[in-house]
Residue frames as qw, qx, qy, qz and C-alpha x, y, z in Angstrom:
[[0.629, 0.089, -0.730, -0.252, -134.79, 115.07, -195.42],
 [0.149, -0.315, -0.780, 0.519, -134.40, 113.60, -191.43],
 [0.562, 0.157, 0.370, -0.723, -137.97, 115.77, -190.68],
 [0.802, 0.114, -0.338, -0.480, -139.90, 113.92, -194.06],
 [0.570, 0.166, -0.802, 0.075, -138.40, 111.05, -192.58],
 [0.034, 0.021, 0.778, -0.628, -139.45, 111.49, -189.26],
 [0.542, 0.283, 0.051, -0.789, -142.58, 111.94, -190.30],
 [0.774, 0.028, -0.579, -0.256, -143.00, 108.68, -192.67],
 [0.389, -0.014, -0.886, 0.250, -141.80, 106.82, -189.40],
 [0.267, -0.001, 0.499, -0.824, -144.43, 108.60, -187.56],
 [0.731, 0.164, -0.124, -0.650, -146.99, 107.63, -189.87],
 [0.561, 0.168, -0.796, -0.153, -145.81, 104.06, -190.08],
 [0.090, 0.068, -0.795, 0.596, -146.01, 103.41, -186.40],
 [0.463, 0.164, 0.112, -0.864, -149.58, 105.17, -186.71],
 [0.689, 0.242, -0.481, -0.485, -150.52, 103.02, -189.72],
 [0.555, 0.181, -0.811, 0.042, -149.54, 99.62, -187.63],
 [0.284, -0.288, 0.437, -0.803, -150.94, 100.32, -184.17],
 [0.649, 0.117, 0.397, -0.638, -154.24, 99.20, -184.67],
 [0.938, 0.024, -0.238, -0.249, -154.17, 96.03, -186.39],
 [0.298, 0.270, -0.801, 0.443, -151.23, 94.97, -184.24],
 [0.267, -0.073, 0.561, -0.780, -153.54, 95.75, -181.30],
 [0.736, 0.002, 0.132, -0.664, -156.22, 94.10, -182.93],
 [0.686, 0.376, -0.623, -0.032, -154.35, 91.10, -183.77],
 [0.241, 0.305, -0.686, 0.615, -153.39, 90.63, -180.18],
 [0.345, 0.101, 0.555, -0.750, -156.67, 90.79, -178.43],
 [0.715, 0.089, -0.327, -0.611, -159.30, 89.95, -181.12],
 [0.688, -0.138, 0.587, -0.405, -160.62, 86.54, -180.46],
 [0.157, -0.183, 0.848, 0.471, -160.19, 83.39, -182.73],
 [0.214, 0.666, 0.714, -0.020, -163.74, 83.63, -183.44],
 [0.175, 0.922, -0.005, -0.346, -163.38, 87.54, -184.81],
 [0.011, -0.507, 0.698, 0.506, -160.36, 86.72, -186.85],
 [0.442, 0.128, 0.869, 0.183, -162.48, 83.71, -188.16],
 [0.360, 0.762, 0.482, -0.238, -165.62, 85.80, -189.14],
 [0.120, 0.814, -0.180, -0.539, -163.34, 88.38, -190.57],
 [0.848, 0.526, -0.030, -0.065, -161.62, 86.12, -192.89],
 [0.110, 0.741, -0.657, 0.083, -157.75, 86.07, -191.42],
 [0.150, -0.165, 0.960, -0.170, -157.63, 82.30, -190.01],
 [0.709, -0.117, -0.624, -0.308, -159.73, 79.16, -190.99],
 [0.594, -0.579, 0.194, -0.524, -161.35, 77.80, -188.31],
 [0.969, -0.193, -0.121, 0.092, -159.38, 74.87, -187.75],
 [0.808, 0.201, -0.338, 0.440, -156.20, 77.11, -187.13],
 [0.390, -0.436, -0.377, 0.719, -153.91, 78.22, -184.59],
 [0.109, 0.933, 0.261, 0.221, -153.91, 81.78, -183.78],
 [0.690, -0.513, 0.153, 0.486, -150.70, 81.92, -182.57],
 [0.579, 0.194, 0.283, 0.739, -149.22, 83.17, -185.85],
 [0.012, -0.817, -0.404, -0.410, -151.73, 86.07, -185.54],
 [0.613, -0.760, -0.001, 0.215, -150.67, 86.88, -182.18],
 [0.701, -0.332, 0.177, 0.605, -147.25, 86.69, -183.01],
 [0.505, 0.379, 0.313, 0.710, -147.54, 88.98, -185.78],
 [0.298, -0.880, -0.170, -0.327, -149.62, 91.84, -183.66],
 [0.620, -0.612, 0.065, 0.486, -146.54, 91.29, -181.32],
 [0.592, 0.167, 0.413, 0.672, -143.93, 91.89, -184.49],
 [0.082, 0.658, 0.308, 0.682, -146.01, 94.96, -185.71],
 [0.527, -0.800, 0.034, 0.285, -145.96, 96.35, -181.67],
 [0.671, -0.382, 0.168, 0.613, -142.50, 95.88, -181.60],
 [0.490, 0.488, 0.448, 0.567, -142.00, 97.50, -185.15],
 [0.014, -0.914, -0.143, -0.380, -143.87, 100.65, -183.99],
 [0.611, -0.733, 0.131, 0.268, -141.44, 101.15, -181.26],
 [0.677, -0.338, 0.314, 0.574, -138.51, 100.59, -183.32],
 [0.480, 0.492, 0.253, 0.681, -139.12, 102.71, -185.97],
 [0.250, -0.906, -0.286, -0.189, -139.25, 105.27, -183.41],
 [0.710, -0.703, 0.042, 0.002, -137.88, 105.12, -180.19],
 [0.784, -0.235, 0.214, 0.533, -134.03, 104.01, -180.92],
 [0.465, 0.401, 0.042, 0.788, -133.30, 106.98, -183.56],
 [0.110, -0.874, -0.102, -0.463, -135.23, 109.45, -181.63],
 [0.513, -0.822, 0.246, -0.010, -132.88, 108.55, -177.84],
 [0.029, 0.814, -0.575, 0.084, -129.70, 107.53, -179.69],
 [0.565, -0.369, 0.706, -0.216, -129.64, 104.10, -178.37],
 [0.437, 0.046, 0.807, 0.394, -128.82, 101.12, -180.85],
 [0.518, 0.611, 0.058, -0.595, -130.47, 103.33, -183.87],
 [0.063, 0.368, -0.784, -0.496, -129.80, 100.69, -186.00],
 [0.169, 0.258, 0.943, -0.127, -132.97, 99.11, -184.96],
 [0.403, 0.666, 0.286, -0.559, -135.21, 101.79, -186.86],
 [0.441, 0.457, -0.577, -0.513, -133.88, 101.04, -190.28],
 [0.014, -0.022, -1.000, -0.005, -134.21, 97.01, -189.22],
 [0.228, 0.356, 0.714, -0.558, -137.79, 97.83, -188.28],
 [0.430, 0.572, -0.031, -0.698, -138.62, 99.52, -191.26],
 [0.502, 0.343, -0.646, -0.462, -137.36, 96.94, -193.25],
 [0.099, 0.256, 0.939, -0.208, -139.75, 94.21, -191.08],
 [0.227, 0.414, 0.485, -0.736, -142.30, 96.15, -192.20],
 [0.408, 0.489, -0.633, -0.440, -141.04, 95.94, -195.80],
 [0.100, 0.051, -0.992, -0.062, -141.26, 92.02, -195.13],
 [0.207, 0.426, 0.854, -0.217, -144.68, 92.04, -193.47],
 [0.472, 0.631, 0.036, -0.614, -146.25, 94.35, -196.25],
 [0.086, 0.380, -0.905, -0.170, -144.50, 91.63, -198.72],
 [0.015, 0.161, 0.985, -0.064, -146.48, 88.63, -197.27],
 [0.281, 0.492, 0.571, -0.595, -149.45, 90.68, -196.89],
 [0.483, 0.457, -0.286, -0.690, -149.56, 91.35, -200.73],
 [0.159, 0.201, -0.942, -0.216, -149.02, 87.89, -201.03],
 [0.044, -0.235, -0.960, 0.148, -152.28, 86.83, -199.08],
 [0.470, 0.398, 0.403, -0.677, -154.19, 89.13, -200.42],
 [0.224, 0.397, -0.644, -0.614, -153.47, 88.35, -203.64],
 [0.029, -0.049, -0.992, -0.114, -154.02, 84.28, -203.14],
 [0.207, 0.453, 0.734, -0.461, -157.29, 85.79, -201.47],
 [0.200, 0.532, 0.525, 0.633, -158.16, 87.87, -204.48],
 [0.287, -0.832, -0.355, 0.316, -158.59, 90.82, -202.42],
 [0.510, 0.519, 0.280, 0.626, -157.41, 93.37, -204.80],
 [0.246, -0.861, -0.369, -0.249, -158.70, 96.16, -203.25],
 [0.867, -0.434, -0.015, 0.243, -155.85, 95.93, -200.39],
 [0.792, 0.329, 0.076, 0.510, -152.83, 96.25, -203.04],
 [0.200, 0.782, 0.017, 0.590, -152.66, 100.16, -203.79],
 [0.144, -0.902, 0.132, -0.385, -152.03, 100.47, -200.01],
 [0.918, -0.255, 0.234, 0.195, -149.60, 97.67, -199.14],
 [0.590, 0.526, 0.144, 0.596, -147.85, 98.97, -202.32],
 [0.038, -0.893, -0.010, -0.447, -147.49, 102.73, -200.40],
 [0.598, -0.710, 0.366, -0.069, -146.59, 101.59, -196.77],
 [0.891, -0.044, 0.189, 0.410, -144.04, 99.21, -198.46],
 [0.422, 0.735, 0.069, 0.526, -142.61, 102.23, -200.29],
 [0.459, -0.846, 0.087, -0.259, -142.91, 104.47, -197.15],
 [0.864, -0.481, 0.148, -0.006, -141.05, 101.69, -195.26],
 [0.896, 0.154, 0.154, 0.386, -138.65, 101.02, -197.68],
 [0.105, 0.856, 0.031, 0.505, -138.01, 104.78, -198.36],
 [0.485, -0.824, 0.250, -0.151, -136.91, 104.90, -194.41],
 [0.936, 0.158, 0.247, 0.197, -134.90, 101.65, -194.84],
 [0.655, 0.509, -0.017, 0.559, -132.77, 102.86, -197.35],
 [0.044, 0.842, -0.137, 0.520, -132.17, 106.49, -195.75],
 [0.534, -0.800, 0.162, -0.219, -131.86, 105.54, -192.32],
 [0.912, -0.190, 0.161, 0.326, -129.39, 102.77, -192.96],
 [0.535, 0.690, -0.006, 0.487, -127.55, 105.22, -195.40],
 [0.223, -0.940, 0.008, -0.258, -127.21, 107.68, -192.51]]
């Protein structure tokens, strides 16, 4: 079970990389066009979530794999569980259906680690 589990946290970290990274750098004019922020708002919340999903990949890593507060890779997994949560929520409001089936998977995934790692 700890390899399939390393593994989902590999893949989560994978799976969050790049829109953290594009969250963080993209321009409030590219998040407008794309359709995440209305041009009259901040972009700070964006930002702050591409930090959150950084941080995330680290912690679902890095603390179980050197020992060192490994309580922060089940916490991480279950921030990921929260920001796959809001993200079904705003695609929903957006009617962006399309989205669901894999928010629905990486929330599993996440939760799946969640449960096991805190069990441990």
């Amino acid at each position: 079970m700890n390899t399939i589990l390393w593994i989902i946290q590999g893949l989560l970290s994978l799976f969050f990389i790049m829109p953290g990274f594009g969250k963080i750098t993209g321009s409030k004019e590219k998040h407008v066009a794309d359709g995440h922020l209305k041009s009259e708002s901040s972009i700070i919340p964006i930002r702050i979530l591409g930090v959150l999903e950084w941080l995330g990949c680290i912690g679902i890593i890095i603390p179980w794999l050197i020992d060192f507060a490994p309580i922060l890779t089940p916490m991480s997994a279950t921030g990921f569980c929260l920001i796959m949560i809001a993200g079904m929520v705003v695609h929903t409001k957006k009617q962006e259906y399309k989205m669901l089936p894999m928010l629905i998977v990486v929330f599993i995934l996440s939760a799946i680690v969640a449960y096991f790692r805190f069990t441990v």
